[in-house]
The first five atom37 places (N, CA, C, CB, O) and aatype in JSON, in Angstrom:
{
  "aatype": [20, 20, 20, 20, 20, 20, 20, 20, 20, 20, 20, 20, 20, 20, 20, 20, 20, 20, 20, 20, 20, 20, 20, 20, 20, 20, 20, 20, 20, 20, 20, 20, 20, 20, 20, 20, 20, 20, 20, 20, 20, 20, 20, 20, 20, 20, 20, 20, 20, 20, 20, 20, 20, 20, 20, 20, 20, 20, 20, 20, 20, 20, 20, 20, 20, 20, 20, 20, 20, 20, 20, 20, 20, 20, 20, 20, 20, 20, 20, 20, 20, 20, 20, 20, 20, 20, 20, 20, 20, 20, 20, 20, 20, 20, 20, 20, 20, 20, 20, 20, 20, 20, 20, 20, 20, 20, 20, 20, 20, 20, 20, 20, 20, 20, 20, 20, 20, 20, 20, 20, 20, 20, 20, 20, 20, 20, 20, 20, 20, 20, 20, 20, 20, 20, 20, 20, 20, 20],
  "atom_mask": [
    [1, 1, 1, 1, 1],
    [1, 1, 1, 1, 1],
    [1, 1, 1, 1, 1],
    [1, 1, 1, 1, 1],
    [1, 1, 1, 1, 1],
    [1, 1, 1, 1, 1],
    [1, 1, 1, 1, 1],
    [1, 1, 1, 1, 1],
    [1, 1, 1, 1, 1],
    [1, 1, 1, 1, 1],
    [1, 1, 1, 1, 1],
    [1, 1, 1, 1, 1],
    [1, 1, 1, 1, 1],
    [1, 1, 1, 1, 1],
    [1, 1, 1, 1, 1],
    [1, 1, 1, 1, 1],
    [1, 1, 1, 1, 1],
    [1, 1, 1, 1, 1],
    [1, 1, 1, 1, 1],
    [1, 1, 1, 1, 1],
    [1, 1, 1, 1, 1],
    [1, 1, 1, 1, 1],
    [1, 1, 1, 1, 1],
    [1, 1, 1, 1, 1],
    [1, 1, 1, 1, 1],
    [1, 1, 1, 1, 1],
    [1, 1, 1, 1, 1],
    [1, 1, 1, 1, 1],
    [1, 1, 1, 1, 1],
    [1, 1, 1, 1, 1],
    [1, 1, 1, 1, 1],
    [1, 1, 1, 1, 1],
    [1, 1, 1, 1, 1],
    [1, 1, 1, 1, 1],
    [1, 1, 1, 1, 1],
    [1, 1, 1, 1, 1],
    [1, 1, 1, 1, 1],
    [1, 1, 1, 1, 1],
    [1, 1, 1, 1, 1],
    [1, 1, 1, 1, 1],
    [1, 1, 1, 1, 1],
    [1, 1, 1, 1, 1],
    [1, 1, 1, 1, 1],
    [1, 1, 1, 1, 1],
    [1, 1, 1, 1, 1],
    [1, 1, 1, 1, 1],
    [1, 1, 1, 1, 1],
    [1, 1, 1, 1, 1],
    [1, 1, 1, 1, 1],
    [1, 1, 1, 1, 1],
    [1, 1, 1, 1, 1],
    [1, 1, 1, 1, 1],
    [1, 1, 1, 1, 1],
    [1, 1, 1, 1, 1],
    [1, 1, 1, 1, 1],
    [1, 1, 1, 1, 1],
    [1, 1, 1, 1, 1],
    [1, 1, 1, 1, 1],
    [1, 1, 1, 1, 1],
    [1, 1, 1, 1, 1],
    [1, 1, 1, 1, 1],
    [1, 1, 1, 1, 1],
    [1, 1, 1, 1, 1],
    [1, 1, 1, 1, 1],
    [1, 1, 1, 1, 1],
    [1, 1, 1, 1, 1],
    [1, 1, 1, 1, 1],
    [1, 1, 1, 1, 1],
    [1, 1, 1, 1, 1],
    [1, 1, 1, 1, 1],
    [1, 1, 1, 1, 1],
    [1, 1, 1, 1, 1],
    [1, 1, 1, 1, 1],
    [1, 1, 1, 1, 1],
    [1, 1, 1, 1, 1],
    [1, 1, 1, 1, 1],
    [1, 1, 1, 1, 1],
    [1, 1, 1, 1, 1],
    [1, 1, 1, 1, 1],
    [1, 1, 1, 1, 1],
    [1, 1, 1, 1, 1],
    [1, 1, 1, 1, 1],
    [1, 1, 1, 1, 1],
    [1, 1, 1, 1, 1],
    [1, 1, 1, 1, 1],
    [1, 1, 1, 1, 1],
    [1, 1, 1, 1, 1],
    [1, 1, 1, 1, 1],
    [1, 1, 1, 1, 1],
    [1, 1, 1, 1, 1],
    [1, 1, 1, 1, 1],
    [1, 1, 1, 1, 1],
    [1, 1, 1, 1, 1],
    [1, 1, 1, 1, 1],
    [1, 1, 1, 1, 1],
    [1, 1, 1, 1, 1],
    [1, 1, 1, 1, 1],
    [1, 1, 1, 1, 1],
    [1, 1, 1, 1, 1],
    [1, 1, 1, 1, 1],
    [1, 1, 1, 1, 1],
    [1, 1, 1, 1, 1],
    [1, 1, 1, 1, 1],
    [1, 1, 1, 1, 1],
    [1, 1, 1, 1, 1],
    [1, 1, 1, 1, 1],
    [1, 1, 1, 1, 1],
    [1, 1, 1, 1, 1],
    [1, 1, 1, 1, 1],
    [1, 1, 1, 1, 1],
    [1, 1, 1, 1, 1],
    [1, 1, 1, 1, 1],
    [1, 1, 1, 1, 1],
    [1, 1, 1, 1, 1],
    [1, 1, 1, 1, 1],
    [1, 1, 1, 1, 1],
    [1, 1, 1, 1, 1],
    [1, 1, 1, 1, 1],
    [1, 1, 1, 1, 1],
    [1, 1, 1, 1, 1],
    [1, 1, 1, 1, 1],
    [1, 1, 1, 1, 1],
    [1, 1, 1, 1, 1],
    [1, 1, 1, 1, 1],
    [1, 1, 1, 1, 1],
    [1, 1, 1, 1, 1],
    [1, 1, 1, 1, 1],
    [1, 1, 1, 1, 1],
    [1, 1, 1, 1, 1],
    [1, 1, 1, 1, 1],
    [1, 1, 1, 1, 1],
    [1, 1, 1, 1, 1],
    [1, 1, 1, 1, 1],
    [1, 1, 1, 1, 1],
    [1, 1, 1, 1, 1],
    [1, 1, 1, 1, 1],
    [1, 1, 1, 1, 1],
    [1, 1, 1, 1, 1]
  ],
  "atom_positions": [
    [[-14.05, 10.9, -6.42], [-13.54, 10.97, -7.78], [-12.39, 9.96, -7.89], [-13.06, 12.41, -8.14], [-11.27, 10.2, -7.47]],
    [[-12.77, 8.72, -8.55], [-11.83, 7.81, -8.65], [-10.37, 7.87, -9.53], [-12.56, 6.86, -9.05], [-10.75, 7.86, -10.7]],
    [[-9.33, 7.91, -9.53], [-8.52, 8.37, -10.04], [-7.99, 6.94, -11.06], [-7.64, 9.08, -8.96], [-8.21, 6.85, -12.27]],
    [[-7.39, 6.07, -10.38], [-7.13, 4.96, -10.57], [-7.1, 3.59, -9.67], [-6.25, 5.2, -10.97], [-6.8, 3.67, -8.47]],
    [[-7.48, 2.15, -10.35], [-7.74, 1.31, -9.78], [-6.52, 0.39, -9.7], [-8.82, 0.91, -10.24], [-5.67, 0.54, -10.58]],
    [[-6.32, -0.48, -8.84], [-4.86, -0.55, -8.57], [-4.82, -2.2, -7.8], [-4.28, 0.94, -7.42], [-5.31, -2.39, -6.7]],
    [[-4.2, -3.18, -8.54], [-4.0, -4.25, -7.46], [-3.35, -4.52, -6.57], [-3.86, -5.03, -7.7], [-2.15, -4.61, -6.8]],
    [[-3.77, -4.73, -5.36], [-3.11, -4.84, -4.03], [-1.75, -5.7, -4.25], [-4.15, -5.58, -2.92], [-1.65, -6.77, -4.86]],
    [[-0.72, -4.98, -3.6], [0.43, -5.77, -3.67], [1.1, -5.94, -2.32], [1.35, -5.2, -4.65], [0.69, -5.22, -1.41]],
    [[2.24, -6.93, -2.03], [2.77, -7.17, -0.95], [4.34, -6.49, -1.0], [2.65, -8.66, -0.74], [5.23, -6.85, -1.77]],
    [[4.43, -5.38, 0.07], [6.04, -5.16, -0.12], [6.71, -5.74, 1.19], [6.48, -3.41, -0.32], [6.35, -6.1, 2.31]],
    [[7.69, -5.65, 0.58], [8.58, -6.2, 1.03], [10.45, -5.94, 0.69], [8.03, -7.31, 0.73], [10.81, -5.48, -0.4]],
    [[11.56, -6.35, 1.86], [12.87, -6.09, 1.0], [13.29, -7.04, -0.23], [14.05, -6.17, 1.97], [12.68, -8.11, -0.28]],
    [[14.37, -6.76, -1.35], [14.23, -6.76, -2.5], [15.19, -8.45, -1.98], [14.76, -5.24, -3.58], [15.47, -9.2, -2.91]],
    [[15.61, -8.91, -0.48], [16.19, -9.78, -0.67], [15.37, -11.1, 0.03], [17.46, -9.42, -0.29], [15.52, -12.32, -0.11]],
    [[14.43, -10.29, 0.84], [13.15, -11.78, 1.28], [13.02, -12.46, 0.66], [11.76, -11.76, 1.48], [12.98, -12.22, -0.55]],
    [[12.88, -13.82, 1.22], [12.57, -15.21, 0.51], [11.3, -15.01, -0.57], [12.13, -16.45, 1.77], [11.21, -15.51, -1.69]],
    [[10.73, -14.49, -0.17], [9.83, -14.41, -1.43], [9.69, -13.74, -2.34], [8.94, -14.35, -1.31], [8.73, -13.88, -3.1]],
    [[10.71, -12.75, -2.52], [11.19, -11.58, -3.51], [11.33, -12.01, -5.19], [12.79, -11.06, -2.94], [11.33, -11.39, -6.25]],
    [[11.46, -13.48, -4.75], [11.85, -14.02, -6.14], [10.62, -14.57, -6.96], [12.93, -15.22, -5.97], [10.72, -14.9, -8.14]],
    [[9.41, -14.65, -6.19], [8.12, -15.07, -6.53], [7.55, -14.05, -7.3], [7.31, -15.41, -5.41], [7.19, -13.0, -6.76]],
    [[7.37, -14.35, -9.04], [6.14, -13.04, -9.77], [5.21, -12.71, -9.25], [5.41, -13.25, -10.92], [4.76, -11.61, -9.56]],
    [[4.47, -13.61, -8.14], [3.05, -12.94, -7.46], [3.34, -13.63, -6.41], [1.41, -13.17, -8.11], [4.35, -14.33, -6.42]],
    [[2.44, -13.59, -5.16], [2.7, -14.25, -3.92], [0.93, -14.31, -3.57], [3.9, -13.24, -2.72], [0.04, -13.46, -3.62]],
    [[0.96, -15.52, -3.26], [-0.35, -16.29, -2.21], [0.06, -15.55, -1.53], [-0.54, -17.9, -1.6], [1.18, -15.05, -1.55]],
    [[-1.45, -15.22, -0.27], [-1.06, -14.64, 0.94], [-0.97, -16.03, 1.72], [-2.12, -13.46, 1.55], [-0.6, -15.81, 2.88]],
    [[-1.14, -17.1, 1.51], [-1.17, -18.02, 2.4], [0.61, -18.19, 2.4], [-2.24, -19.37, 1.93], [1.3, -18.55, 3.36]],
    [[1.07, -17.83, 1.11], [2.82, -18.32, 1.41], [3.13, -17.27, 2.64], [4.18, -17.96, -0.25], [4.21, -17.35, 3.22]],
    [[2.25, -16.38, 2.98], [3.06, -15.29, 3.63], [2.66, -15.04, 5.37], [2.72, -13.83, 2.69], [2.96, -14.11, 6.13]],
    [[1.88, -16.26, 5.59], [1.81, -16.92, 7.2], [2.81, -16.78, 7.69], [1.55, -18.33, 7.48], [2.74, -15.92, 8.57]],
    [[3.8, -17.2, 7.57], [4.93, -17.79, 8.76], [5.77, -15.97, 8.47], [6.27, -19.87, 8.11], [6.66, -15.92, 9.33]],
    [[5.78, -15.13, 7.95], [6.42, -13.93, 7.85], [5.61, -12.73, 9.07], [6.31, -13.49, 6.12], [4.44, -12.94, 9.39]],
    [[6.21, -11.79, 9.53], [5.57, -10.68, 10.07], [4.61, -9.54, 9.53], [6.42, -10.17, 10.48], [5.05, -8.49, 9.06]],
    [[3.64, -9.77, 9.61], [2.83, -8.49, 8.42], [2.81, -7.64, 9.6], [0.91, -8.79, 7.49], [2.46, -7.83, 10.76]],
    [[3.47, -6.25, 8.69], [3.39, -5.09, 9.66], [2.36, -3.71, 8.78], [5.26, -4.55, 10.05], [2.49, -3.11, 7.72]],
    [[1.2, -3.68, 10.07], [0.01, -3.05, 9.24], [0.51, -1.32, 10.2], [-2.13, -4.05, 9.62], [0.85, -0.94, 11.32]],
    [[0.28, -0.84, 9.01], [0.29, 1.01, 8.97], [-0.94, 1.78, 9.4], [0.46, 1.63, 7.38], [-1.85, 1.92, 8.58]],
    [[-1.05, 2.22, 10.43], [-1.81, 2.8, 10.59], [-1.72, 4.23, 11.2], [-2.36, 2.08, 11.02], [-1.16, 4.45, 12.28]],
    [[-2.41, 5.36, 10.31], [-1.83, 6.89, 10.58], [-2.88, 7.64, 11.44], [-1.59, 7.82, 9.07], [-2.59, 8.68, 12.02]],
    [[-3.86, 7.2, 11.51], [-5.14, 7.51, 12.51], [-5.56, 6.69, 12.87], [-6.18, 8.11, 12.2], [-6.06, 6.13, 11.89]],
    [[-5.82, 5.92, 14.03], [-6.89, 5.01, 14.47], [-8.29, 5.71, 14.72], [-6.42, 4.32, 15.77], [-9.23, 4.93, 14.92]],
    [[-8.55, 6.9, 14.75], [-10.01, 7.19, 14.71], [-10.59, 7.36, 12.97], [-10.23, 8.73, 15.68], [-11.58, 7.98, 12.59]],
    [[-9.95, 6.87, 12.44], [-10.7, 7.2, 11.09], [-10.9, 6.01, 10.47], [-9.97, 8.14, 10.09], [-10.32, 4.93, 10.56]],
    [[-12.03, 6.47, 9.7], [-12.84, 5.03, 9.16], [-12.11, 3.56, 8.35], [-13.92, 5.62, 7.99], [-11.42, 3.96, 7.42]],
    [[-12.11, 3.16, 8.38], [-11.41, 2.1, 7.92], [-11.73, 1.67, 6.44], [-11.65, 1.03, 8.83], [-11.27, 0.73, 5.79]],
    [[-12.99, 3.0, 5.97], [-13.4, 2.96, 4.53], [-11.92, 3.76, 3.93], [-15.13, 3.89, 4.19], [-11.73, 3.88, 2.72]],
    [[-11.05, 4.2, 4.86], [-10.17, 5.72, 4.16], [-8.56, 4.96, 4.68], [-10.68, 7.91, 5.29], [-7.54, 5.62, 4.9]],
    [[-8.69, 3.32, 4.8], [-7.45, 3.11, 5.19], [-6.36, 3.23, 4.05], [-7.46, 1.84, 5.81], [-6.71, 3.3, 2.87]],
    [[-5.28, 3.26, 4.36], [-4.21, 3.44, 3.77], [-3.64, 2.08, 2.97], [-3.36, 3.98, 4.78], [-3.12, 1.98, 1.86]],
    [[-3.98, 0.99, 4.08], [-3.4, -0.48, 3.66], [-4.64, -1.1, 2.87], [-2.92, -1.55, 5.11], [-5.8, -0.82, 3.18]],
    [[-4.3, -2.01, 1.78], [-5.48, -2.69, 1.69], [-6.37, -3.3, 2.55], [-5.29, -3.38, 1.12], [-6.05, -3.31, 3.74]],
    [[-7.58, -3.88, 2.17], [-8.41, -5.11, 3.7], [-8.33, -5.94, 2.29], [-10.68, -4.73, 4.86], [-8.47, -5.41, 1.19]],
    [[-8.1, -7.32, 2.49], [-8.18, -8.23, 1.57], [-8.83, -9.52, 2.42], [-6.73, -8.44, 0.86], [-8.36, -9.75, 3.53]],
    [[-9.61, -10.14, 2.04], [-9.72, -11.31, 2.42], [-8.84, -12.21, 2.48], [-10.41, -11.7, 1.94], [-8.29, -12.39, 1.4]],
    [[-8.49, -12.83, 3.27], [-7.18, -13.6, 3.86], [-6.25, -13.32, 4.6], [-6.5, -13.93, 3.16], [-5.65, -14.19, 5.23]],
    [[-5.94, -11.92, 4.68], [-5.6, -10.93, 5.99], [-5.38, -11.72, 7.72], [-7.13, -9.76, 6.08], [-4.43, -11.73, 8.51]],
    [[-6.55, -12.23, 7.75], [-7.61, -12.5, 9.28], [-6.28, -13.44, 9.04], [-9.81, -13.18, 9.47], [-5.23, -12.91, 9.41]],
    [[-6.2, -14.75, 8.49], [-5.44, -15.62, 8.47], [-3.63, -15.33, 8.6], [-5.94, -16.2, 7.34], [-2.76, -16.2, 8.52]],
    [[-3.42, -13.68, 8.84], [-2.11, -13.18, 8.76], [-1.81, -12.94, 10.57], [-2.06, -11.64, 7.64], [-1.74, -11.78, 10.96]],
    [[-1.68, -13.88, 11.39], [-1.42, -13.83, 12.7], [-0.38, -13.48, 12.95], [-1.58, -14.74, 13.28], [-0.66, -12.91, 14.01]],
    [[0.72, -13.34, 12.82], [1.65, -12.43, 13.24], [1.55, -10.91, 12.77], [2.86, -12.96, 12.86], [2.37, -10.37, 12.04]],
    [[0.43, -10.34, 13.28], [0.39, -8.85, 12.49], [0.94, -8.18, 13.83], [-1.4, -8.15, 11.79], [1.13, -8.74, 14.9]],
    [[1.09, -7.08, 13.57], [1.5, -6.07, 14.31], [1.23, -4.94, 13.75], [2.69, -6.13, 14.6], [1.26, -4.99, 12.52]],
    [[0.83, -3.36, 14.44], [0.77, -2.16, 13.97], [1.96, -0.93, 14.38], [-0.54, -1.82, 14.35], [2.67, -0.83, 15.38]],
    [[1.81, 0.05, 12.95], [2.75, 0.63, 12.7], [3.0, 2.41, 12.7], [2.88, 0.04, 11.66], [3.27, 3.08, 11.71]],
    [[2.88, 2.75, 13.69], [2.29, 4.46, 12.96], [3.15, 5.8, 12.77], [1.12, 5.14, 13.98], [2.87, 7.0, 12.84]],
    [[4.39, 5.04, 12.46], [5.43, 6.16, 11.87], [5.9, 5.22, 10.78], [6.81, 6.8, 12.99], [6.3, 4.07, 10.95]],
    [[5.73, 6.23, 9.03], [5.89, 5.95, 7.51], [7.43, 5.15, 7.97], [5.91, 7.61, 6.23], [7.65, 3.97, 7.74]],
    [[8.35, 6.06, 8.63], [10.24, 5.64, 8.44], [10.48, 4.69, 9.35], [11.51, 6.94, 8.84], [11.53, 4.06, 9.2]],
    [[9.67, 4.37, 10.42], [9.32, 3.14, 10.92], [9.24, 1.69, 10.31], [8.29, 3.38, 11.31], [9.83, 0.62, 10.44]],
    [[8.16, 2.23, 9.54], [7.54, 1.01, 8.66], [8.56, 0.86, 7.5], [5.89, 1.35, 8.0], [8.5, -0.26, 6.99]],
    [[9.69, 1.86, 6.84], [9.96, 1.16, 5.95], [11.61, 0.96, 6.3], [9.47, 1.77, 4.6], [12.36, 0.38, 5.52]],
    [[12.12, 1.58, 7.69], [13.45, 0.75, 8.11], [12.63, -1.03, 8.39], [14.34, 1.66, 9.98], [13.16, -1.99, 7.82]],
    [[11.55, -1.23, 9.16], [11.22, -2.39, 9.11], [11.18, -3.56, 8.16], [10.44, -2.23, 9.39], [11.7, -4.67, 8.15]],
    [[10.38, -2.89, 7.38], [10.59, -3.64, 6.14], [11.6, -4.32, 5.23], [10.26, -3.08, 5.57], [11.6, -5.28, 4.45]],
    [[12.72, -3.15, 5.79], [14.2, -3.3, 5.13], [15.12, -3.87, 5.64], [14.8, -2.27, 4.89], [16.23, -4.07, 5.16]],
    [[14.6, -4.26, 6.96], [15.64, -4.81, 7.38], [15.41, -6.38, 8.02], [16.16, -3.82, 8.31], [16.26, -7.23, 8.3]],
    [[13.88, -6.43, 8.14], [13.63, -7.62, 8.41], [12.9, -9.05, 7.25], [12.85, -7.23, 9.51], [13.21, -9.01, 6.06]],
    [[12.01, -10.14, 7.71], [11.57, -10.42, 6.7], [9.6, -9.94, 6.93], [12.15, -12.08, 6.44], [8.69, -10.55, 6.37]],
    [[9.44, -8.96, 7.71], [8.31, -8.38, 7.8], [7.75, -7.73, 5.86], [8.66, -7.08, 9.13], [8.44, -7.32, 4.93]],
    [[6.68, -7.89, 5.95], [5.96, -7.44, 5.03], [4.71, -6.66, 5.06], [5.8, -8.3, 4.49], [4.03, -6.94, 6.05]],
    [[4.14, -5.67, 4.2], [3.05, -5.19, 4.3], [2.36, -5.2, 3.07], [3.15, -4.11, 4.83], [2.63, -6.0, 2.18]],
    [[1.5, -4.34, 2.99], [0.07, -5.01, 1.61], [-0.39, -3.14, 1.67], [-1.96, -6.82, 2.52], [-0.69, -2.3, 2.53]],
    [[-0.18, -3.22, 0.06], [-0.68, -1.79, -0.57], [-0.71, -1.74, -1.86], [0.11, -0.63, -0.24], [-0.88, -2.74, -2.56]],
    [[-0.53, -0.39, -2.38], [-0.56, -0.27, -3.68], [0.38, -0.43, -4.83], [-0.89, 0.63, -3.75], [0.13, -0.09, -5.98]],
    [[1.89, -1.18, -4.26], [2.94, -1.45, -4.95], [3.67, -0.17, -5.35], [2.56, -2.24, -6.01], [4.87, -0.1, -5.62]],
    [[2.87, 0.76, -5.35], [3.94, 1.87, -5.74], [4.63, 2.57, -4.91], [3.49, 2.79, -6.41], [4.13, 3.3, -4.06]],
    [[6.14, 2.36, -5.16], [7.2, 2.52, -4.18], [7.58, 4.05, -4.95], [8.54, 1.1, -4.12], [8.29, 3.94, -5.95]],
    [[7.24, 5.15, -4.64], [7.87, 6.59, -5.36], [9.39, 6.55, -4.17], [6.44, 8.49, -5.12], [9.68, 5.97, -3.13]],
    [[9.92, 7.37, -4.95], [11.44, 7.6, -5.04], [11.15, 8.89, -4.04], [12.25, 7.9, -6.81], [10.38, 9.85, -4.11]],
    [[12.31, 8.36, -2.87], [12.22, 9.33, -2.06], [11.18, 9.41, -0.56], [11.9, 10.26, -3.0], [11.35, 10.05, 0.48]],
    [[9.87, 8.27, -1.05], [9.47, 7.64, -0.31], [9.49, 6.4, 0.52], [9.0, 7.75, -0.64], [9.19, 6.28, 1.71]],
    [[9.99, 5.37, -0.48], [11.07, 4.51, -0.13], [11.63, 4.03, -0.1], [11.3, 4.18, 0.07], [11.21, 3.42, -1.08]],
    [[12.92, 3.25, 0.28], [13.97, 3.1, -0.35], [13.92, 2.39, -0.93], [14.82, 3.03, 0.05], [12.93, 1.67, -1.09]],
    [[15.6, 2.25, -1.81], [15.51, 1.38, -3.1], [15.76, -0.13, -2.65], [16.69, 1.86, -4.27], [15.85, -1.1, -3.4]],
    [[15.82, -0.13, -1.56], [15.88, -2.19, -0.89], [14.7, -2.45, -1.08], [16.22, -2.77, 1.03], [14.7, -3.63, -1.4]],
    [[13.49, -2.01, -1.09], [12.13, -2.24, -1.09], [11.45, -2.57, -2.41], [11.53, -1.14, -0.54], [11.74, -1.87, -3.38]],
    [[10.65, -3.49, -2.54], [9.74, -4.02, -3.59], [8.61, -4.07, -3.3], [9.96, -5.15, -4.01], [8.07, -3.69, -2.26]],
    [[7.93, -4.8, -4.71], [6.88, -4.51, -4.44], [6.22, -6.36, -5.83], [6.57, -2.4, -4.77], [6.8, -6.67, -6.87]],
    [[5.15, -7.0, -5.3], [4.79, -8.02, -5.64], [3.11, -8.29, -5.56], [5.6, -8.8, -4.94], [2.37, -8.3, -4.57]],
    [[2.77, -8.53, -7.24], [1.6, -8.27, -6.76], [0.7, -9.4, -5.97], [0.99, -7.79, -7.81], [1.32, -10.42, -5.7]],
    [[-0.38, -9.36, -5.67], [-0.87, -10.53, -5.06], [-2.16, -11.34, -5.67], [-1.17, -10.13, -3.73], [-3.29, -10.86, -5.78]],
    [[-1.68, -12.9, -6.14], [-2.32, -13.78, -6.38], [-4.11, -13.55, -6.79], [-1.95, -14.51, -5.28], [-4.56, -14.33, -5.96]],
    [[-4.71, -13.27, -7.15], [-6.12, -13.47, -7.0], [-6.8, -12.29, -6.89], [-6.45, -14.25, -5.92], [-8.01, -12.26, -6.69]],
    [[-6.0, -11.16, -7.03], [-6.83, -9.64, -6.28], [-6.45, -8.78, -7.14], [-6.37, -8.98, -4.62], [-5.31, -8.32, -7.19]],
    [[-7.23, -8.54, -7.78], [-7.15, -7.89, -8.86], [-7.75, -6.27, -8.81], [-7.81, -8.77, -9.8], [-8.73, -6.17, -8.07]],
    [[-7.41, -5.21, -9.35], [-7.87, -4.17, -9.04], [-9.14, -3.76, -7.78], [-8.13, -3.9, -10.2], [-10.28, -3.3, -7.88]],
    [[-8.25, -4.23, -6.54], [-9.24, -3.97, -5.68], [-8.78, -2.53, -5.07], [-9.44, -5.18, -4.63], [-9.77, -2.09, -4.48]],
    [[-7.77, -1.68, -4.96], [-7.69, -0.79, -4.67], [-8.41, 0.44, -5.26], [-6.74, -0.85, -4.61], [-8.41, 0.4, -6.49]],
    [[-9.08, 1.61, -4.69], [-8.76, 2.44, -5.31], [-8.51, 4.2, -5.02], [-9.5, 2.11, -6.03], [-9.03, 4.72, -4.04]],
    [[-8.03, 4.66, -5.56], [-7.31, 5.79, -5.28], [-8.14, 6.9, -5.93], [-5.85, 5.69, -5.79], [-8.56, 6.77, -7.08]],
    [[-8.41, 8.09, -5.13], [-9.35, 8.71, -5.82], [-9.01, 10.17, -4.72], [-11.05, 7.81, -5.88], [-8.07, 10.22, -3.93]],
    [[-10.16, 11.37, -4.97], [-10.02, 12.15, -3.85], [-11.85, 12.17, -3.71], [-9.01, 13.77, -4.13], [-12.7, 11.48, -4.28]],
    [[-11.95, 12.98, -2.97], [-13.16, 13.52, -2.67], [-13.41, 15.19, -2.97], [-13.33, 13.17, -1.22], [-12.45, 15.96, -2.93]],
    [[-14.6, 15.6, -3.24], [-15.06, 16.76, -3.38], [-16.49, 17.66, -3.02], [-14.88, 16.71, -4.38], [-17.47, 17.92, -3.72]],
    [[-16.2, 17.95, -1.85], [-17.59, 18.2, -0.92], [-18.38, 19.08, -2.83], [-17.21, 19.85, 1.25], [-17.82, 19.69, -3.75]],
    [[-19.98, 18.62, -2.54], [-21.1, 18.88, -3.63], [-20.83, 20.4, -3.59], [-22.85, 18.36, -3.24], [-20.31, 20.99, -2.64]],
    [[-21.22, 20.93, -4.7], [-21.55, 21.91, -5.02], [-19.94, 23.04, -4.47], [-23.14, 22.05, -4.37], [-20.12, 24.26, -4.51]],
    [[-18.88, 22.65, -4.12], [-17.34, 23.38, -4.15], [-16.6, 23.23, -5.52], [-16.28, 22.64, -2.99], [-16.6, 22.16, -6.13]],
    [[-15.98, 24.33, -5.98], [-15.15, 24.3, -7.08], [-13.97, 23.89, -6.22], [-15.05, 25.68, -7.99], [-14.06, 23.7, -5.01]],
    [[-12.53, 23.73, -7.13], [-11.69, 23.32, -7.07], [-10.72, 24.38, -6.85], [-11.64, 22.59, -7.89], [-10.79, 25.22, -7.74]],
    [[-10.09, 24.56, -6.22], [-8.91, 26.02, -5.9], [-8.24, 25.27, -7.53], [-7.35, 26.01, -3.74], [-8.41, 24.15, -8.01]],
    [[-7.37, 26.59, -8.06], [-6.54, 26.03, -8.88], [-5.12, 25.25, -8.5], [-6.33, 26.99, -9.63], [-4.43, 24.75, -9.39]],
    [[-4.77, 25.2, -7.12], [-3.55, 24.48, -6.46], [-4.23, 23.29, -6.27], [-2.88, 25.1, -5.05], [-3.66, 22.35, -6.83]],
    [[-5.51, 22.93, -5.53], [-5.7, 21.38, -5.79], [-5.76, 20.63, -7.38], [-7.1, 21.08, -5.1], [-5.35, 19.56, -7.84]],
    [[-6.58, 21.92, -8.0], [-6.15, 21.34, -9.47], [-5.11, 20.69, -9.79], [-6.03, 22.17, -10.32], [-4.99, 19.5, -10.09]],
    [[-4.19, 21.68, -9.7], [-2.99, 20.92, -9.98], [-2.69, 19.4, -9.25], [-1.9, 21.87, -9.59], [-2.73, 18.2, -9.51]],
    [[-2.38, 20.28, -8.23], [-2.23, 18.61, -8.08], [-2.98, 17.32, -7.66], [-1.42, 18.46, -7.37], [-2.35, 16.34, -7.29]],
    [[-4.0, 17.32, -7.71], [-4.81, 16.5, -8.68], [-4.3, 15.73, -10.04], [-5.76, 17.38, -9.11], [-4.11, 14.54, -10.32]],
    [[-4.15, 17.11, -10.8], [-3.47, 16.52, -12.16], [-2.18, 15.98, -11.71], [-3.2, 17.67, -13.41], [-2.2, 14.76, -11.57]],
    [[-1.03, 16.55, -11.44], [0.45, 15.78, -10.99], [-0.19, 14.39, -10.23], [1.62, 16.92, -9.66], [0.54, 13.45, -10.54]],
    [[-1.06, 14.03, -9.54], [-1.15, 12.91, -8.79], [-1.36, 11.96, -9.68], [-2.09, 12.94, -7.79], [-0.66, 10.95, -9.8]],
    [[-2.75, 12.37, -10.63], [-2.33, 11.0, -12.18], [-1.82, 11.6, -12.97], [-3.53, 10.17, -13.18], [-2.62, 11.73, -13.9]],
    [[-0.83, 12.12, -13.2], [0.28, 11.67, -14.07], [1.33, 10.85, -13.59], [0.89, 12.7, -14.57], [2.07, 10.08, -14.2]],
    [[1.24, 11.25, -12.01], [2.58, 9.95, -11.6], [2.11, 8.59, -11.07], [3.68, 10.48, -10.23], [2.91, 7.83, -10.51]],
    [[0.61, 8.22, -11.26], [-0.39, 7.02, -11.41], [-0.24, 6.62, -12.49], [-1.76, 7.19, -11.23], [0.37, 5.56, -12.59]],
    [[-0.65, 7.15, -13.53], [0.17, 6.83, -14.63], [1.21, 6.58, -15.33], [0.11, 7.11, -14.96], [1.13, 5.99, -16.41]],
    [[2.16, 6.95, -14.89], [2.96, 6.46, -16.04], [3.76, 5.37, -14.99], [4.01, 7.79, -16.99], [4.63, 4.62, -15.42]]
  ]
}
C-alpha cells in the first residue's frame, strides 16, 4: 500500500560545501564520504532504508553504518553524506542536518506499508497508518 512517492535526496550538515547547492549531481559528490545505513543485512534490499540510485556504484568512498545516532553524529560532524528521503523529523535528527534534493531522480522513492491478503487492520495500526501520512504530508 503505497503511501507516498518521494525524491531521493542527499543529506548532509547544514554547513558542507555543498549545502549551498538547490540540487546536487551525484557526480559533485565523489570526492565526499557516502555513509550507507544499514539496519539488517539479511533483509532484502527490495525493503532498504537508503535509496539504490544509479550512480551510487560510482560513490567509492562508501562505507556502512548500523547505528541511526551513529549515522547522524557522522553526518554532523563531518563532510560525509547519505541519500534518502529528505525528511529530517524533529527529534530524529538534528537541526545541523539537511536535506538536498538530487539532480535527475525524481520520485523514485516509495513509502508504503504492506498488508498480508485477506487480514483486517487492528485499529492501532490504523491509526497510525493515518498519523504516518499526515506527517508525509504536510
Amino acid at each position: 500500500n503505497e503511501i507516498v512517492s518521494i525524491s531521493p535526496c542527499v543529506f548532509f550538515r547544514k554547513t558542507h560545501p555543498m549545502a549551498g547547492r538547490a540540487e546536487i549531481q551525484l557526480e559533485e559528490m565523489q570526492d565526499y564520504p557516502f555513509a550507507s545505513f544499514e539496519s539488517d543485512s539479511s533483509l532484502s534490499i527490495d525493503f532498504s532504508e537508503e535509496a539504490l540510485l544509479a550512480g551510487t556504484s560510482a560513490l567509492t568512498r562508501r562505507f556502512f553504518i548500523t547505528d541511526r545516532g551513529t549515522m547522524i553524529n557522522l553526518l554532523t560532524h563531518t563532510d560525509a553524506f547519505s541519500i534518502g528521503t529528505g525528511i529530517l523529523s524533529e527529534g530524529f535528527a538534528g537541526p545541523e542536518l539537511t536535506s538536498r534534493p538530487i539532480k535527475g531522480h525524481h520520485e523514485e522513492i516509495r513509502l508504503g506499508w504492506i498488508q498480508p491478503a485477506g487480514l483486517t487492520l487492528s485499529d492501532e495500526a490504523a491509526a497510525f497508518i493515518q498519523e504516518v501520512q499526515q506527517v508525509l504530508s504536510a
